[in-house]
C-alpha atoms as one frame of an Amber mdcrd trajectory, in Angstrom:
protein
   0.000   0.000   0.000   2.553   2.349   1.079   5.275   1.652  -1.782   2.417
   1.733  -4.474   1.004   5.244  -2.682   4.168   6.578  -2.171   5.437   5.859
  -6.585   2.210   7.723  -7.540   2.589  10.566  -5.815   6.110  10.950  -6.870
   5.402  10.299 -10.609   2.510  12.846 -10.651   5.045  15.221 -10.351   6.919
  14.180 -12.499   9.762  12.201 -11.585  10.673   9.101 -12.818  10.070   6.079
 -10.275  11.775   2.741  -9.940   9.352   0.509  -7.938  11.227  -2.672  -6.485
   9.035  -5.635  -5.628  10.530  -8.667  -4.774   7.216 -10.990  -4.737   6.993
 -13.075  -6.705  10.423 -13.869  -6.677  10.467 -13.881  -2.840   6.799 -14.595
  -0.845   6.031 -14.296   2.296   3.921 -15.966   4.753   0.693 -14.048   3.835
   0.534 -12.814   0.102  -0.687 -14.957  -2.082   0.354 -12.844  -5.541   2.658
 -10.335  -6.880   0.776  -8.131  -7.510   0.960  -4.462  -5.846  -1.495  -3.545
  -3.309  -1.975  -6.989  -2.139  -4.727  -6.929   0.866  -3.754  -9.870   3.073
  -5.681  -9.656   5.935  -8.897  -8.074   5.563 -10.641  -6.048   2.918 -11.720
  -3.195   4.917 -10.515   0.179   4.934 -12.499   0.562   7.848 -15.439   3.600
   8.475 -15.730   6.058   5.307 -17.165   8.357   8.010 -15.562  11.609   7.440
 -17.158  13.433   9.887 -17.272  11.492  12.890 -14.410   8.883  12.489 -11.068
   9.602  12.140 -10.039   6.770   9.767 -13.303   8.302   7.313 -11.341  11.522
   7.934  -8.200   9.661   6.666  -9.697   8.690   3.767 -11.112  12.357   2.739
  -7.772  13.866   3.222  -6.218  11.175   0.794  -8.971  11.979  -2.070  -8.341
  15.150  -1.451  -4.417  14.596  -2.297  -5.125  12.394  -5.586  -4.687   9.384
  -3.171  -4.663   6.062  -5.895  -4.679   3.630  -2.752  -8.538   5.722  -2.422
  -9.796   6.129  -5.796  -9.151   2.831  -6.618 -10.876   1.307  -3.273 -13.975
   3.618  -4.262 -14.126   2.185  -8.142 -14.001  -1.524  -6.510 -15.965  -0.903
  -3.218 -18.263  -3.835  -1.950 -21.448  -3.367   0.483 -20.283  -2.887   3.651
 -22.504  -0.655   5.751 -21.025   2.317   6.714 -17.302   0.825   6.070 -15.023
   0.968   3.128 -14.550  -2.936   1.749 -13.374  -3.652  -1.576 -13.273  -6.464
  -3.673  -9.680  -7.528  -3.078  -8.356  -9.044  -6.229  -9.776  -6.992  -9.191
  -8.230  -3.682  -6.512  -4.670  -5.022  -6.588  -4.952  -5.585  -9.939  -5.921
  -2.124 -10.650  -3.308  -0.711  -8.197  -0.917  -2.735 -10.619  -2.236  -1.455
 -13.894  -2.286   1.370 -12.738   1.768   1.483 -11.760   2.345  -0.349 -14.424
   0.840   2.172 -16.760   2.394   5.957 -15.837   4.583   6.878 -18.076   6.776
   7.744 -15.112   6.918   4.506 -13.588   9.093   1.439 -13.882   8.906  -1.522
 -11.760  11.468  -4.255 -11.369  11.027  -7.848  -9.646  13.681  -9.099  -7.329
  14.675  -8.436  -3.395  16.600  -5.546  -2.046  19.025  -7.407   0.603  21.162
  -3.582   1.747  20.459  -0.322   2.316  21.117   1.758  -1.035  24.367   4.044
  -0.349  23.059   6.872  -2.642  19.816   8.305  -4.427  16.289   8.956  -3.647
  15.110   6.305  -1.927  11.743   5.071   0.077  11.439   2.057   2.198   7.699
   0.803   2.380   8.510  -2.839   3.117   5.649  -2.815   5.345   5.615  -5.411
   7.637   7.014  -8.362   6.317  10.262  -7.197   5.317  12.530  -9.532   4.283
  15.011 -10.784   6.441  18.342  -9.678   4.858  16.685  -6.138   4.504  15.505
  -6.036   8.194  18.810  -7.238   9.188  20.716  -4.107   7.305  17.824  -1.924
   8.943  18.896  -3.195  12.198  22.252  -2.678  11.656  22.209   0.374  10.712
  19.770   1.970  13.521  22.376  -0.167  16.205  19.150  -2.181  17.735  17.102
  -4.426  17.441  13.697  -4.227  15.285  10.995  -3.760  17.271   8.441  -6.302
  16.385   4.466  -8.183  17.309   2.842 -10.133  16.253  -0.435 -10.102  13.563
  -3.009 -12.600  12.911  -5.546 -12.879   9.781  -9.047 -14.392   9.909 -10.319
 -17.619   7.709 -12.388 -17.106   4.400 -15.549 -18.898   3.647 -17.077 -20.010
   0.563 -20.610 -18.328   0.599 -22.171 -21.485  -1.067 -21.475 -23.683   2.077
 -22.911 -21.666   4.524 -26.491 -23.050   5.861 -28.922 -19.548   5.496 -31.665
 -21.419   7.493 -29.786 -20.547  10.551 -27.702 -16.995   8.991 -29.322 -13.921
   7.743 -28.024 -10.876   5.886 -28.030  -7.810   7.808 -26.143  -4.780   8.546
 -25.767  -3.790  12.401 -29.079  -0.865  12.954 -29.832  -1.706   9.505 -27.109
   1.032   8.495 -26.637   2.237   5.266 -28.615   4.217   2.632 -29.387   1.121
   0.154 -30.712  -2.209   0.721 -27.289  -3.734  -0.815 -25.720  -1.876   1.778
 -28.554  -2.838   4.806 -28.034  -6.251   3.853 -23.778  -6.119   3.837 -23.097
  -8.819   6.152 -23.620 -12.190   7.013 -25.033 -13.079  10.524 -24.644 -16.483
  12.430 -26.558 -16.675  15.604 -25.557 -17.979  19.379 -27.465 -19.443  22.346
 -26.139 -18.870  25.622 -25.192 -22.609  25.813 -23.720 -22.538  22.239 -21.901
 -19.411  23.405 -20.445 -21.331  26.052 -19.259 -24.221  24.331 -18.206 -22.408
  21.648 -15.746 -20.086  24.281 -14.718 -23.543  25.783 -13.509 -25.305  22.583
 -11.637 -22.039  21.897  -9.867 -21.885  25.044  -8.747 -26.050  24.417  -7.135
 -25.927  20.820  -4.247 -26.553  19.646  -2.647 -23.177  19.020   0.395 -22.040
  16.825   3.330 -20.849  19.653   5.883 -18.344  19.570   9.728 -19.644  19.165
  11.395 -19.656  22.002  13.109 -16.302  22.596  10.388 -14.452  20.765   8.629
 -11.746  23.046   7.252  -9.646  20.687   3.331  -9.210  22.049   0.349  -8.648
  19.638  -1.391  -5.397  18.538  -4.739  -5.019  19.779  -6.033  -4.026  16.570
  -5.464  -7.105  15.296  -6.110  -9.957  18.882  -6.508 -13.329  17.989 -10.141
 -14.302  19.506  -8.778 -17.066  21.765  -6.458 -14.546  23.323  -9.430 -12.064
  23.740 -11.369 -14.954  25.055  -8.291 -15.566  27.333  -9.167 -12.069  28.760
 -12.753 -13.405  30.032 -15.222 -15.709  28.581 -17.404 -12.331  27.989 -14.853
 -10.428  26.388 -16.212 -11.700  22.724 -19.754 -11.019  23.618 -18.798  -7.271
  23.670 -16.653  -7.330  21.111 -16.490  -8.467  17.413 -19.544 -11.076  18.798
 -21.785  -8.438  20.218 -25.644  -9.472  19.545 -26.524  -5.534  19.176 -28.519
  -3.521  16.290 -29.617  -7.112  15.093 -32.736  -9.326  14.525 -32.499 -12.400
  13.365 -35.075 -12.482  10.376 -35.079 -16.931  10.785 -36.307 -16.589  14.405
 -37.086 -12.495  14.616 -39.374 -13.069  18.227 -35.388 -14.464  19.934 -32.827
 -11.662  20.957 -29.066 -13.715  20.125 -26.751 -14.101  23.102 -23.889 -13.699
  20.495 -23.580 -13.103  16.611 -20.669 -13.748  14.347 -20.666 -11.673  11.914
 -19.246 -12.526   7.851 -18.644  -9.369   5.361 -18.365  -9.923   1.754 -15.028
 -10.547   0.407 -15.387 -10.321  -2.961 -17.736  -8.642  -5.426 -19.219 -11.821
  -6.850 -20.248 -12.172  -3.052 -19.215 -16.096  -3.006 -16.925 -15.311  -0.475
 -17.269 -14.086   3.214 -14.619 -12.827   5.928 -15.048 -14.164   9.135 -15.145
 -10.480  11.006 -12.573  -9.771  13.919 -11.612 -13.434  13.811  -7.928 -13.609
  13.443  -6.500 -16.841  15.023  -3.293 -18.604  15.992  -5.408 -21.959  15.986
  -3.669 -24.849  14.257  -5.534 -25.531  11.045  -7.180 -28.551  12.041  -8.663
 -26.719  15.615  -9.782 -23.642  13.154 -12.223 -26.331  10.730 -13.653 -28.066
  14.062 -14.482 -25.224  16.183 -15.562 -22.585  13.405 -17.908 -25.328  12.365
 -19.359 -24.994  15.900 -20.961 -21.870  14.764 -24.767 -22.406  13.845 -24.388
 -21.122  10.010 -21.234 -22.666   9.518 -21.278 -26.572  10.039 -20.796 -27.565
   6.892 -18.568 -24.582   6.101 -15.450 -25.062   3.114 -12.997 -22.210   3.720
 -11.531 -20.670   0.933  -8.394 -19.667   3.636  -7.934 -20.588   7.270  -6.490
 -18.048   9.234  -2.624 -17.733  10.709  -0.237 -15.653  12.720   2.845 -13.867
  11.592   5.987 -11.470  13.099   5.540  -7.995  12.007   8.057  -5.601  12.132
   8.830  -2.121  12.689  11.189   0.503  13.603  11.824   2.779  16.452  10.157
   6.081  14.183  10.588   8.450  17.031  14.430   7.828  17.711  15.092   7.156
  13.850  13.361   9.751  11.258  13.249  13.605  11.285  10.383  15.352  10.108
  10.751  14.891   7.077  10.347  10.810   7.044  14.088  10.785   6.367  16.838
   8.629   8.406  18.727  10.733  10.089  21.705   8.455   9.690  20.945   8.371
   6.283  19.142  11.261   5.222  18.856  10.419   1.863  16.159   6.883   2.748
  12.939   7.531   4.010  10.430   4.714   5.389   6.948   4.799   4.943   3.737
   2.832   5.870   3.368  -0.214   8.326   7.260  -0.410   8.924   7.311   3.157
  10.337   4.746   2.057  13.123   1.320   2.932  11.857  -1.342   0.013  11.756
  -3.700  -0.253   9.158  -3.793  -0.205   4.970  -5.358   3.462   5.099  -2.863
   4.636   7.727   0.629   2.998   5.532  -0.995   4.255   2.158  -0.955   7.670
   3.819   2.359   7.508   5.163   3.208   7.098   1.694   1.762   9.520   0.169
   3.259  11.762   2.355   6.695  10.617   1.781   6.274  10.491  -2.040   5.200
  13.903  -1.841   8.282  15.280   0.491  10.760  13.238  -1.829   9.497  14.866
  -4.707  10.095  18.508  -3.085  13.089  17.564  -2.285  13.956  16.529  -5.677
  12.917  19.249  -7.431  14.343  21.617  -4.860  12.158  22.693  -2.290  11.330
  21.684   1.219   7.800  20.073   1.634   6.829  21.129   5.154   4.919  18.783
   7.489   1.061  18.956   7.519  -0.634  20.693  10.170  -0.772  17.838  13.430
  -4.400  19.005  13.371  -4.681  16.439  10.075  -5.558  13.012  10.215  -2.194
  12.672   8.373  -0.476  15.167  10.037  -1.492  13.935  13.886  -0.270  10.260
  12.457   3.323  11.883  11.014   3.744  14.181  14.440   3.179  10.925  15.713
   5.997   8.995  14.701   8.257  10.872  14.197   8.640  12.462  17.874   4.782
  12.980  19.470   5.213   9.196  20.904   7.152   8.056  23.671  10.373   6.299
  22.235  10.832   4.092  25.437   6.979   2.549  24.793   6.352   3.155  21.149
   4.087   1.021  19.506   1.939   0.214  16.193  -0.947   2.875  16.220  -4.505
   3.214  14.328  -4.965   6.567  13.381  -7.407   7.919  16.359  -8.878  11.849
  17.517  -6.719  11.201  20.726  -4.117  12.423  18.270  -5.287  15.032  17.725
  -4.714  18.556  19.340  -7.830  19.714  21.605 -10.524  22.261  20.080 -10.981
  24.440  22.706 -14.660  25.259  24.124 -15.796  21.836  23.736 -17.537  19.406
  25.712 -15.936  16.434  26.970 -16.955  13.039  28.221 -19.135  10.847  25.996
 -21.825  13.522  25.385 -20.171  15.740  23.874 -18.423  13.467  21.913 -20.517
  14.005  18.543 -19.702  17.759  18.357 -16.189  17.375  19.648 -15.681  14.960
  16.356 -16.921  17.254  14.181 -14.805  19.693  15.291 -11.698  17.742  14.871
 -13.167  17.066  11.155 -14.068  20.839  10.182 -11.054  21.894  11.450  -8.812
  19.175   9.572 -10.220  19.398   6.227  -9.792  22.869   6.142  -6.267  22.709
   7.225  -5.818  20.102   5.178  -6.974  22.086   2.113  -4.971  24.906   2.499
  -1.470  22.405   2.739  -2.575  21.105  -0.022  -2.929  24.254  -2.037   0.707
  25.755  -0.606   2.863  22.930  -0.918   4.103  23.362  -4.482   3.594  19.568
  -5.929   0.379  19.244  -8.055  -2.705  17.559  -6.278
């Protein structure tokens, strides 16, 4: 996301790009393809909200910017309530053509093992960097990579899933169409099927970290039996919440739990299991998925699996300009810098393509204003966060600087967020139409 973000905005202004890929040369644990873009573990951007979600605001400001990551999620956008989800393989592709189509653009298959000595350059490895590369990262920035760990949820093929006990519904019925009322998949739990359910999760086999690995997970991104680990409640009120939904099989009985499926693809034959990344052994993930009333005789198109993601230090490492400061002349961008997220990396690039391309053509691309979704997320990394416990971060408003006059606490909440959104568009807006590079 980053690396593809990050070439576009630097060929728009008319520089010529090399874009180095190493898949499919080199895969990893989690892409399936070569192709840019690749979405491995979900096919959400997340709320399109613009006003009253911070990620929505995310995705305005990168419109706003001639963002491809965005207008290419928007031409291949699936149902999905009030989120963002895109049909995964036809995006990449596009992404790809795309790339592979400006006249500024060349891309080259094969792994980068060093760090380049000279150039322009942008590392958006994201964050399954190879090991050679990760190793010259670490040697040059004298530590260790800081690291956790990720997890991706299983895939199921529509046409085995039993819609005598699942119904299509979005959560309060959201959305303005009935495509988009009707975005996602619903599976029903008793209180006793609840509980056996949270009991054959707790006893399966699990995939276990190496000894000598400590890296701990992002909670973005939890497997389920480690949030079930945290109480056997803790999935009721969270991506199993029975809220905003009536079961139109058996509409007179309230759910004691839901598991909800989004559509995956736009042929709508296959559905993401929703907030259910797992470390479960394969065989576990077929038996105890296929405890959920819905899904017995479920075929999964892909089970899901763990992997070590890594990232660097950002606060200790990169000025304010994305840049090394050991090496001025590499910048990082996306996942790799410590942002979570597609939407969040595809923004760090862009904002890196954009300050390289200043830089190249001989002027100095200031930050955006830290009231911005993109610039609260930069501030962030590159000094706002505490070195000593930094972290992989979501773009959220606590990022943000305070509007004064506002209301706190959760009643005020509403105006407070469209505050932060007035405020950031029109700041936003007015970096965009000083900076000097072409929107």
């Amino acid at each position: 996301m980053a690396g593809s973000e990050a070439a576009w905005q630097v060929a728009n202004a008319g520089i010529k790009v090399v874009l180095h890929e190493m898949r499919p040369k080199v895969g990893t644990f989690a892409h399936q393809t070569g192709l840019l873009g690749e979405m491995v573990c979900s096919n959400s951007f997340r709320s399109d909200d613009s006003e009253q979600n911070a990620v929505g605001l995310l995705h305005w400001e990168m419109r706003a910017a001639n963002g491809l990551i965005m207008a290419t999620a928007q031409k291949h956008r699936l149902p999905a309530g009030g989120a963002l989800a895109v049909d995964r393989d036809p995006f990449a592709q596009s992404v790809t053509d795309a790339l592979m189509a400006h006249p500024n653009v060349t891309v080259e298959y094969g792994e980068i093992t060093a760090l380049p000595k000279d150039g322009h350059w942008i590392i958006a490895t994201g964050p399954l960097t190879s090991g050679a590369l990760a190793q010259a990262i670490a040697d040059e920035t004298g530590a260790e990579a800081l690291a956790f760990f990720d997890a991706i949820a299983p895939i199921v093929y529509f046409d085995s899933i039993n819609m005598d006990r699942a119904w299509m519904q979005s959560r309060y019925d959201k959305g303005e169409t009935e495509e988009e009322r009707t975005a996602y998949l619903n599976c029903p739990m008793t209180k006793d099927q609840y509980e056996a359910f949270i009991d054959a999760l707790l006893a399966a086999d699990k995939t276990e970290f190496r000894e000598g690995e400590t890296a701990g997970y992002f909670d973005g991104c939890l497997p389920i039996e480690v949030m079930a680990e945290r109480g056997r409640e803790t999935l009721r009120f969270g991506p199993m919440k029975p809220v905003g939904l009536t079961n139109a099989n058996d509409p007179d009985v309230k759910p004691y739990a839901v598991v909800q499926l989004r559509r995956d693809n736009k042929l709508g034959t296959l559905y993401n299991m929703v907030g259910f990344q797992t470390k479960m052994k394969y065989g576990a993930q077929t038996a105890v998925f296929k405890m959920i009333p819905g899904l017995e005789d479920a075929s999964f198109a892909r089970l899901g699996g763990i992997h070590r993601n890594s990232f660097i230090n950002s606060p200790t490492l990169l000025d304010d300009q994305m840049r090394l400061r050991s090496k001025p002349h590499i910048r990082f961008a996306g996942q790799i810098t410590g942002v979570e997220g597609y939407v969040e990396s595809a923004a760090m690039g862009l904002l890196a393509g954009r300050m390289a391309a200043a830089e190249i053509l001989g002027h100095r691309l200031p930050a955006p204003p830290n009231t911005t979704a993109m610039g609260a997320l930069m501030t962030h990394i590159t000094g706002g966060a505490d070195a000593k416990t930094f972290q992989p971060m979501n773009v959220n408003f606590g990022l943000f600087p305070p509007v004064d006059g506002l209301k706190s606490g959760r009643r005020g909440r509403k105006d407070r967020y469209k505050a932060y959104t007035d405020r950031a568009k029109m700041d936003w807006q007015g970096w965009l139409d000083t900076q000097g590079v072409p929107a």
